[in-house]
C-alpha positions in Angstrom: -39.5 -25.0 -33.0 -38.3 -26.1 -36.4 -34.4 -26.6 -37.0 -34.4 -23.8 -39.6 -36.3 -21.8 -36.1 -33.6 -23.0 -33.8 -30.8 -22.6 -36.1 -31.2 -18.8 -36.9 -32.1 -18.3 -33.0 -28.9 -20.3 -32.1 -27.0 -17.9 -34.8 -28.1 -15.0 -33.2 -27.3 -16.4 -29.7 -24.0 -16.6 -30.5 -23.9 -13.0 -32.0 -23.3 -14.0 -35.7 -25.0 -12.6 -38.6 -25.3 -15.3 -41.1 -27.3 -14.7 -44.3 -30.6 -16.8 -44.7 -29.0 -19.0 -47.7 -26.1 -19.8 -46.0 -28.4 -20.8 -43.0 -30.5 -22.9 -45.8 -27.0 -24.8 -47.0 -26.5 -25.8 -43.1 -30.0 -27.5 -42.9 -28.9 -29.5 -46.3 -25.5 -30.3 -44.9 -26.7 -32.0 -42.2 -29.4 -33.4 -44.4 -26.1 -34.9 -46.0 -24.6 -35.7 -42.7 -27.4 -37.9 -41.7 -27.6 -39.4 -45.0 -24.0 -40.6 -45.5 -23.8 -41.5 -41.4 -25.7 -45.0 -42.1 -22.8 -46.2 -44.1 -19.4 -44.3 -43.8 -20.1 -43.7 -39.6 -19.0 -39.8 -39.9 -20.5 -38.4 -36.6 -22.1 -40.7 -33.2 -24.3 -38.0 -33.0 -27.5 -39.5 -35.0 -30.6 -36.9 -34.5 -30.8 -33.9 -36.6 -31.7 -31.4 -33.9 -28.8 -32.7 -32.0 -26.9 -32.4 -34.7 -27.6 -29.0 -35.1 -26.5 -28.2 -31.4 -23.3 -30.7 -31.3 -22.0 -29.7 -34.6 -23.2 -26.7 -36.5 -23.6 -24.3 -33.7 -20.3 -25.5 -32.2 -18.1 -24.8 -34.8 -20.0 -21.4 -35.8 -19.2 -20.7 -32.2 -15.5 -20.3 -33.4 -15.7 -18.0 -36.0 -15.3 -14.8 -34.1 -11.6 -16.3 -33.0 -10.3 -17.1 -36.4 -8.2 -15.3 -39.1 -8.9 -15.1 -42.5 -8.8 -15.0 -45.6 -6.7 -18.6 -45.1 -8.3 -21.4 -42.7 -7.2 -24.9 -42.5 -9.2 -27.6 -40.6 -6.7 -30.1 -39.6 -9.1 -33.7 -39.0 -12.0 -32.4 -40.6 -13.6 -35.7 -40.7 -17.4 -34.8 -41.6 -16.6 -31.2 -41.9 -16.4 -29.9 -38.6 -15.8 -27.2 -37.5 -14.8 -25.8 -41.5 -18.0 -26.7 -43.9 -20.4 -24.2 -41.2 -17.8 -22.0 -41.0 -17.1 -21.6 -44.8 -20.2 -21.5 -45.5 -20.9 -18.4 -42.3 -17.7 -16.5 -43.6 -18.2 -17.0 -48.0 -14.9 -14.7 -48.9 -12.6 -16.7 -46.9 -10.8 -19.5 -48.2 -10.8 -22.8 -46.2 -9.2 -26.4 -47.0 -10.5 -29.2 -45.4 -7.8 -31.9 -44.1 -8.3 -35.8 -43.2 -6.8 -39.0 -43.5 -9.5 -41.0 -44.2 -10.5 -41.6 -47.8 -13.7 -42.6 -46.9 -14.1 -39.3 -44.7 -12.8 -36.8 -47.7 -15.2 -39.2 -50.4 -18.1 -37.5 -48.4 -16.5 -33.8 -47.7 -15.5 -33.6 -51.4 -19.3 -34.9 -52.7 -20.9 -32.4 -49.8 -18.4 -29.4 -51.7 -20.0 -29.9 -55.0 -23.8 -30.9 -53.9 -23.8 -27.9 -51.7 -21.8 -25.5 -54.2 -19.1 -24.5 -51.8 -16.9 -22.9 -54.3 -14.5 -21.3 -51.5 -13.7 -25.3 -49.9 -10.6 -27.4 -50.9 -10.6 -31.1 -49.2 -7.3 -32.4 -49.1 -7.0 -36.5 -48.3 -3.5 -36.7 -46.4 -1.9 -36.9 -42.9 -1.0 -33.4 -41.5 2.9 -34.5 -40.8 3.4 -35.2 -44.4 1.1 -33.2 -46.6 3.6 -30.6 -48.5 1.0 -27.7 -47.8 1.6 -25.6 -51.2 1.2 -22.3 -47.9 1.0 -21.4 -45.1 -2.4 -20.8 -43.1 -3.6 -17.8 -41.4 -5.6 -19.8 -38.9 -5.1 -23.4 -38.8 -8.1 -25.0 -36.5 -9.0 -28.3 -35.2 -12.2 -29.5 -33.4 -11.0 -33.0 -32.2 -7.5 -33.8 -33.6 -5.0 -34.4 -30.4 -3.8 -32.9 -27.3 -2.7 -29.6 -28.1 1.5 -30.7 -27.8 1.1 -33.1 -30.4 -1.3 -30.7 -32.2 1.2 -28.0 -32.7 4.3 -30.3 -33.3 2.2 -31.8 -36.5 -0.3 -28.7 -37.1 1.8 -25.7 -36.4 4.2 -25.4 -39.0 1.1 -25.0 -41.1 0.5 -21.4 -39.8 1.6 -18.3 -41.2 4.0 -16.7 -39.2 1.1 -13.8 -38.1 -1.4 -16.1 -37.9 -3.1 -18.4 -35.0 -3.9 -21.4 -34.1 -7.4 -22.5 -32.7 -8.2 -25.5 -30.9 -11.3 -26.3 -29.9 -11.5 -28.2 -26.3 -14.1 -29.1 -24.1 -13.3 -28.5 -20.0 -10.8 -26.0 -19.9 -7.5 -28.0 -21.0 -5.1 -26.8 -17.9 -2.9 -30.0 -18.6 -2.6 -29.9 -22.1 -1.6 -25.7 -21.8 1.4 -27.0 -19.1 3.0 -28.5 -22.0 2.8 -26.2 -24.9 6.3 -26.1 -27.1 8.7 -23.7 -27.0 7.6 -22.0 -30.4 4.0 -21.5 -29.1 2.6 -19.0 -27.5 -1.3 -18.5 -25.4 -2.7 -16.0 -26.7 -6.1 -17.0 -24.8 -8.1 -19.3 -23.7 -12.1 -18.8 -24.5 -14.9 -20.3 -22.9 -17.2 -21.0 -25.9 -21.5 -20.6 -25.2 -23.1 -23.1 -27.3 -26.5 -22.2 -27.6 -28.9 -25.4 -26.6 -24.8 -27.7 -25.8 -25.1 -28.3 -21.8 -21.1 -28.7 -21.6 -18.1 -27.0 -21.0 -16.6 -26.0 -24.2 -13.5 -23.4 -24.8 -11.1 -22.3 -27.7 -7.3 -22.1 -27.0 -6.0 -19.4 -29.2 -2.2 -19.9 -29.8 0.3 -18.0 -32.2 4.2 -18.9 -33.5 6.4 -16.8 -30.5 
């Protein structure tokens, strides 16, 4: 099967309804992905179809746990989960955060060449950006342990809004630990169409 094959099968796996040009910018994304890899190092993962397992369907397979119109991406690094998602869910608004320079060079060249008009990419640390609001879902894919996730991440969310992070086995250690002005809302095991590992979403809000 062809990527553009697997991903609208691995769209409709997961229950989403994604228009065919938005599926069209995910096959140039990763087009970009693979291009900028060889010299900034953005993802280990190096094949396109794997790609398209490893990173596109596993941060679609989010969406249906997020808030809107708001989204931050706390370590975005190559744009993952919030480039597929912004591009899956066009009238939200989502800003893409990361420390590197290097890692924000490509997000903000991947925002223009792929016309992502709703994407901001912000190059800062996530304890001392001074966020000009707050978020109504701030989400990570692989930031931290989810303490230290909400100590630097939380304050970031809107008071009615969640946080989302995305974990692999289900993270019974991490949940023992949570702070005082968190709350589990859930924990959701995550189907990744074509991914043969565990992976869930811990949905959190501000108690």
């Amino acid at each position: 099967m062809s990527l553009a094959g697997e991903l609208a099968a691995g769209i409709a796996a997961l229950g989403l309804d994604v228009a065919p040009q938005a599926q069209q910018r995910m096959l140039d994304y990763l087009v970009l992905v693979e291009k900028w890899n060889k010299a900034y190092n953005l993802t280990a993962v190096r094949e396109p179809a794997k790609m398209l397992t490893h990173h596109l369907l596993d941060s679609l397979s989010v969406l249906p746990h997020l808030h809107g119109p708001r989204v931050l991406d706390v370590g975005s690094g190559a744009g993952l989960p919030g480039i597929p998602l912004a591009m899956a869910q066009a009238e939200w608004q989502f800003t893409l955060l990361d420390s590197s320079h290097k890692k924000t060079t490509f997000l903000r060249q991947a925002v223009i060449e792929l016309k992502l008009a709703n994407v901001d990419v912000v190059c800062d640390r996530v304890e001392t950006w001074p966020a000009p609001q707050t978020f109504d879902t701030v989400v990570s894919r692989a930031f931290s342990d989810l303490p230290e996730f909400l100590e630097l991440a939380g304050k970031l969310c809107a008071k009615t809004g969640v946080v989302v992070a995305m974990k692999g086995i289900y993270p019974h250690e991490e949940l023992a630990q949570l702070p005082k002005d968190f709350q589990l809302r859930n924990v959701v095991s995550l189907k990744v169409p074509g991914l043969g590992a565990e992976r869930h979403a811990a949905v959190l809000q501000p108690a």
